[in-house]
C-alpha positions in Angstrom: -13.5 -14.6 56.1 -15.4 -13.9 52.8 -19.2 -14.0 52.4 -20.5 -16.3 50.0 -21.1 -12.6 47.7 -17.6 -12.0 48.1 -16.4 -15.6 47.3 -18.5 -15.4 44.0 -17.4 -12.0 43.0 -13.8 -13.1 43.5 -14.2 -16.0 40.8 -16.1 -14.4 38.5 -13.0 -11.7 38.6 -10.6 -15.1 38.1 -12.7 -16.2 35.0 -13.1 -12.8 33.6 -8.5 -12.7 33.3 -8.5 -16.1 32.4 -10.9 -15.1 29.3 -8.9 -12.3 28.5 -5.9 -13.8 28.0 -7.4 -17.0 26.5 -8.4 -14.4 24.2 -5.6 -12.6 23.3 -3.5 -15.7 23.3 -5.7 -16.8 20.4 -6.5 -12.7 18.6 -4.8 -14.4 15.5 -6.5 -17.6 15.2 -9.6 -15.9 15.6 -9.7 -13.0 13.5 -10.1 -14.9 10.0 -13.4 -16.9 12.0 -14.5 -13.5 13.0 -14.0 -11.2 9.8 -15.8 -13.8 8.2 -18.6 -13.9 10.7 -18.7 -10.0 10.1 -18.6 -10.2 6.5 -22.0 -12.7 6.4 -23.7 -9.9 8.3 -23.2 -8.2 4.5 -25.4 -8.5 1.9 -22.4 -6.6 -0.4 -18.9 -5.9 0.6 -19.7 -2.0 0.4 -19.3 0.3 3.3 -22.9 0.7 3.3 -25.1 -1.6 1.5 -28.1 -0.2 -0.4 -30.7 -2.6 1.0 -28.9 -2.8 4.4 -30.4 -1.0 7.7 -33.3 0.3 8.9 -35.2 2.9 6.9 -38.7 3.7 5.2 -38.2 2.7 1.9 -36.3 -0.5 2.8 -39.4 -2.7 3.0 -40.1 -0.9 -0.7 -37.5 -1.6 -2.2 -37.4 -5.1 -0.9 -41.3 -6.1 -2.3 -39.6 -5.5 -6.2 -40.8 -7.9 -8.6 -37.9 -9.4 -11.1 -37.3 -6.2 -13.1 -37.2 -8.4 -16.4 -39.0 -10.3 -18.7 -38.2 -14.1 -19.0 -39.5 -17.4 -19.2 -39.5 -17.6 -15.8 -41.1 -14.3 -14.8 -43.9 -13.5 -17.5 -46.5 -10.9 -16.9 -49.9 -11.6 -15.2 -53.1 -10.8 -16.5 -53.6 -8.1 -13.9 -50.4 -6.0 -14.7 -50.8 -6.4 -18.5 -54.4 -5.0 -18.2 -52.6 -1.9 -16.4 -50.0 -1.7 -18.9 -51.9 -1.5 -22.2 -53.5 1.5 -21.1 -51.1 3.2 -21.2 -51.2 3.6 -25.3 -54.2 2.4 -25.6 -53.5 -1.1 -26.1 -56.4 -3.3 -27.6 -54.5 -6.7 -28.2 -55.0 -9.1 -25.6 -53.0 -10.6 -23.3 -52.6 -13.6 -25.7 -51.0 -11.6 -28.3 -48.5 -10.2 -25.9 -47.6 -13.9 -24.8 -46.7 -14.9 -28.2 -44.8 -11.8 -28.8 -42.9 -12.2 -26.2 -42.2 -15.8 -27.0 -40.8 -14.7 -30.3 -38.4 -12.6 -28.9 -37.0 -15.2 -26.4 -36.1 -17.1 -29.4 -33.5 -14.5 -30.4 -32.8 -12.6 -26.7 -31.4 -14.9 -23.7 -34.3 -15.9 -22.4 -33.2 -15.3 -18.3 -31.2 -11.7 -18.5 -28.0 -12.4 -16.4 -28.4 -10.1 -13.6 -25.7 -11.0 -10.7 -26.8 -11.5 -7.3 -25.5 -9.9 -4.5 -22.5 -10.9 -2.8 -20.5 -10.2 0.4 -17.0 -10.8 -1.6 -18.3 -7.9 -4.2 -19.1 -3.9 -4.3 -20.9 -3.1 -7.2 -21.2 0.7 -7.6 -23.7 2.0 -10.4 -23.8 5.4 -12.0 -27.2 6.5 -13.2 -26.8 9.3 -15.6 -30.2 11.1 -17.0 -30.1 13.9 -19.0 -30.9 17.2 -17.1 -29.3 20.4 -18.5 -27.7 20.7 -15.1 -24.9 18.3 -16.4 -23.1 21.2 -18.2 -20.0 22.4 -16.9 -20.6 19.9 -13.9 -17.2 18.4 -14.7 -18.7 14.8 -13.3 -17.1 12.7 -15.9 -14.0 11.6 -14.4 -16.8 10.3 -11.3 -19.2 9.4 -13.3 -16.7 6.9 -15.7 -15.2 5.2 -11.8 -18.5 3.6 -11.6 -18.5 -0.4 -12.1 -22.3 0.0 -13.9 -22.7 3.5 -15.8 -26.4 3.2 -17.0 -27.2 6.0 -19.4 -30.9 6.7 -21.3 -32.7 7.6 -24.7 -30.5 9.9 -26.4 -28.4 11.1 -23.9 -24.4 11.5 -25.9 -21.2 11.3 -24.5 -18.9 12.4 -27.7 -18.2 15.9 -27.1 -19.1 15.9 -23.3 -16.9 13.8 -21.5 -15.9 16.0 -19.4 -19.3 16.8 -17.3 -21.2 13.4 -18.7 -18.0 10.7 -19.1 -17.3 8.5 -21.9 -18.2 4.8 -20.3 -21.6 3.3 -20.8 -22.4 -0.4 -19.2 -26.2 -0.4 -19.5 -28.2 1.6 -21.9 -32.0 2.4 -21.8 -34.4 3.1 -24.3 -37.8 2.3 -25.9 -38.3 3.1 -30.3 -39.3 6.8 -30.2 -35.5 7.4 -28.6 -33.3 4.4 -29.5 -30.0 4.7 -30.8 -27.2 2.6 -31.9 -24.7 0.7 -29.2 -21.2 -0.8 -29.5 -21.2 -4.9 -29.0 -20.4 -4.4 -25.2 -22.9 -2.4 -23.8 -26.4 -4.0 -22.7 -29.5 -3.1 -24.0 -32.4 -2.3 -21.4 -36.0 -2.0 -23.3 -38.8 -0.1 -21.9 -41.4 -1.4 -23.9 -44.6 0.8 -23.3 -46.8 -1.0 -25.9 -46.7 -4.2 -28.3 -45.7 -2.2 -31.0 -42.6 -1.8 -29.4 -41.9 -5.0 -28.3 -42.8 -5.7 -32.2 -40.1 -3.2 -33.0 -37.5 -4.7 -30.9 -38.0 -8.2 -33.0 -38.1 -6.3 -36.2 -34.7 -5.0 -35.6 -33.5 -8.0 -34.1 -34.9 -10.5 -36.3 -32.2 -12.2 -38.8 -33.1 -11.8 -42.6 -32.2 -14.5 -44.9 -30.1 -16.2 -42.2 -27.5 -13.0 -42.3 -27.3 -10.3 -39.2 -30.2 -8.2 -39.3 -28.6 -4.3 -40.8 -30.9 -2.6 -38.3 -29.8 -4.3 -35.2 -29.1 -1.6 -32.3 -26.8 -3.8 -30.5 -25.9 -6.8 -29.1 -28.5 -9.6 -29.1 -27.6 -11.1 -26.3 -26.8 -8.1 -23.9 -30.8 -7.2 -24.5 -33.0 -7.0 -21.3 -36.5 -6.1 -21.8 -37.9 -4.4 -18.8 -41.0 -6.2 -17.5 -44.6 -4.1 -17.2 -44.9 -5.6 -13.9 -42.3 -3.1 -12.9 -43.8 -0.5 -14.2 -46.4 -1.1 -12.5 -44.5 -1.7 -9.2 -43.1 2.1 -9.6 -46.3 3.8 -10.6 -47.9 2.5 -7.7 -45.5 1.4 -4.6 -43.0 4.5 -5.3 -45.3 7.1 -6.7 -48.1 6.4 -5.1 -50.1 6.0 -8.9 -49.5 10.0 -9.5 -49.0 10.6 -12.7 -49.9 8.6 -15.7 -47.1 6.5 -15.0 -43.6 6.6 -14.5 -40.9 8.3 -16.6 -38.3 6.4 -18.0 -35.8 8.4 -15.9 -37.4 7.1 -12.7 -37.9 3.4 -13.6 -34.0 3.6 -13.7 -33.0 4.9 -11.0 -35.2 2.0 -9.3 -34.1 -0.6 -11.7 -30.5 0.4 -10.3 -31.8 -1.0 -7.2 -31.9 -4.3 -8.8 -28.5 -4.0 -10.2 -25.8 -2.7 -8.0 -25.2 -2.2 -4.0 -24.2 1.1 -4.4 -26.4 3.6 -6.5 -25.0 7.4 -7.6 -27.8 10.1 -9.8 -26.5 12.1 -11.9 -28.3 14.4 -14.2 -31.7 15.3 -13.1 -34.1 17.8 -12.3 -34.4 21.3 -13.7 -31.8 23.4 -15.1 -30.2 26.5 -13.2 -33.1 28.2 -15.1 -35.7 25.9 -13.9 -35.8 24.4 -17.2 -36.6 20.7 -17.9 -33.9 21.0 -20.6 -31.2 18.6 -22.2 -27.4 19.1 -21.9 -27.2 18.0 -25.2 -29.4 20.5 -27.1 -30.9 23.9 -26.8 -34.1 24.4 -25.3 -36.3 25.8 -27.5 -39.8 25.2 -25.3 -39.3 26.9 -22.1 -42.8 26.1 -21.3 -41.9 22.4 -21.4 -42.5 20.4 -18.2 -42.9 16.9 -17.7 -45.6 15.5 -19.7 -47.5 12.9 -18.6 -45.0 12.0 -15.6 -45.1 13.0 -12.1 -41.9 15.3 -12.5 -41.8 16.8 -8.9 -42.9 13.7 -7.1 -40.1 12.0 -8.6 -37.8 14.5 -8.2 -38.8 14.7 -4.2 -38.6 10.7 -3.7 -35.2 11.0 -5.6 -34.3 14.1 -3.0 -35.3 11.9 -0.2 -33.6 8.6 -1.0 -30.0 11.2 -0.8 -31.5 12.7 2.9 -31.9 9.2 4.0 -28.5 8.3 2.9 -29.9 5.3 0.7 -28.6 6.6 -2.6 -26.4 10.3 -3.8 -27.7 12.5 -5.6 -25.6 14.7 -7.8 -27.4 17.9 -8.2 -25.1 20.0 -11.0 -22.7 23.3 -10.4 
């Protein structure tokens, strides 16, 4: 006769088969239930989700403040008092408000940034403008991007072939802005009130007619919020430097943006040069001013080891 152990084992062996071929019975009815379970576990519908897993910078990246300014996300008076020094600001905080206010009358006063979705891979290409671009031949990668944000002066006329021809997202601040088609958005880094000034000068109608000196699309602008800044100087860079380069706040703005996030295009040269693939270097000497170049360039290194973004180093 069976023991009471052997009885039990004997059953659980009966229910075990029946649940296996309940289950297979029913593989087709339950699949859609369960690739739809699987998919909720997704934050994006990539193969690997930027802000997914288990890594170091994940809580980082996570603790971003809105990237841009709006009526619903101004600046507090603690990151604005950080922020004007940086030029050597002496308007108040006041002055900024109203500033800002202006320019919400002409620019959409939320930015429409999508949210993240399990249905959706957004991939973003974020192009800077190292000399290590040339004779890359990254173009063709660099243009099968969904978001290709480029910055400052950086062309693509005449260099296609390393740098691509398609531009989504385009950053700059006065000192480098250039002109955009009516499809590409604008992203501002203003560094000081006169360039936010600058921005409504340019925008600003005159005598109820389109303003000849607009850069772009009015309302494709995004206007980068000094909170971020000060997010990056201090959370990613540990506050070396005197603050971030406009390279860097990108990359991390990309963060924001897209589920999947590709660097092209910085770094040194082959030569060690901090040079342009646009231009010839004429000050070898040059390095990388008032920003923490290396550390940048080693967090940027990092983020590929970790698997979190790629990198793209050049030929």
């Amino acid at each position: 006769m069976l023991s009471t152990v052997g009885k039990t084992r004997v059953l659980l062996t009966i229910l075990c088969l029946t649940a296996t071929g309940l289950f297979y019975k029913s593989k087709w009815s339950l699949q859609p239930l369960f690739s739809l379970w699987l998919q909720e576990l997704h934050v994006c519908n990539c193969q690997q989700c930027l802000t997914e897993g288990e890594h170091e910078f994940k809580t980082v990246i996570d603790e971003s403040p809105k990237p841009f300014l709006s009526t619903q996300n101004p600046t507090s008076e603690d990151d604005f008092n950080w922020w004007k020094k940086l030029q050597r600001e002496q308007r108040p905080l006041s002055f900024f408000n109203e500033t800002v206010k202006k320019l919400f009358t002409i620019f959409p006063p939320i930015p429409e940034v999508e949210a993240q979705s399990p249905d959706r891979c957004r991939t973003c290409a974020v192009v800077g403008n190292s000399g290590n671009l040339r004779r890359s031949h990254y173009g063709p990668l660099i243009d099968d991007h969904n978001i290709v944000i480029r910055m400052n002066y950086g062309p693509t006329k005449g260099f296609e072939s390393d740098v691509g021809a398609k531009t989504t997202h385009h950053v700059m601040y006065p000192e480098s802005a250039t002109y955009l088609d009516n499809n590409t958005h604008l992203v501002f880094f203003p560094f000081k009130i006169n360039d936010l000034l600058w921005l409504l000068n340019n925008f600003t109608p005159q005598d109820n007619v389109q303003n000849p000196k607009m850069r772009g699309n009015k309302d494709l602008v995004m206007i980068l919020n000094p909170t971020f800044m000060k997010y990056t100087h201090e959370m990613w860079l540990g506050k070396k430097g005197r603050y971030p380069s406009t390279g860097f706040m990108t990359v991390l703005l990309s963060f924001q943006l897209c589920d999947e996030v590709s660097v092209f295009g910085f770094g040194a040269d082959t030569d060690g040069n901090w040079s342009h693939y646009f231009e010839m270097l004429r000050n070898k000497k040059l390095r990388t001013g008032p920003h923490a170049g290396m550390q940048e360039y080693e967090v940027i290194q990092k983020l590929h080891q970790k698997q979190i973004i790629r990198f793209f180093k050049g030929p």
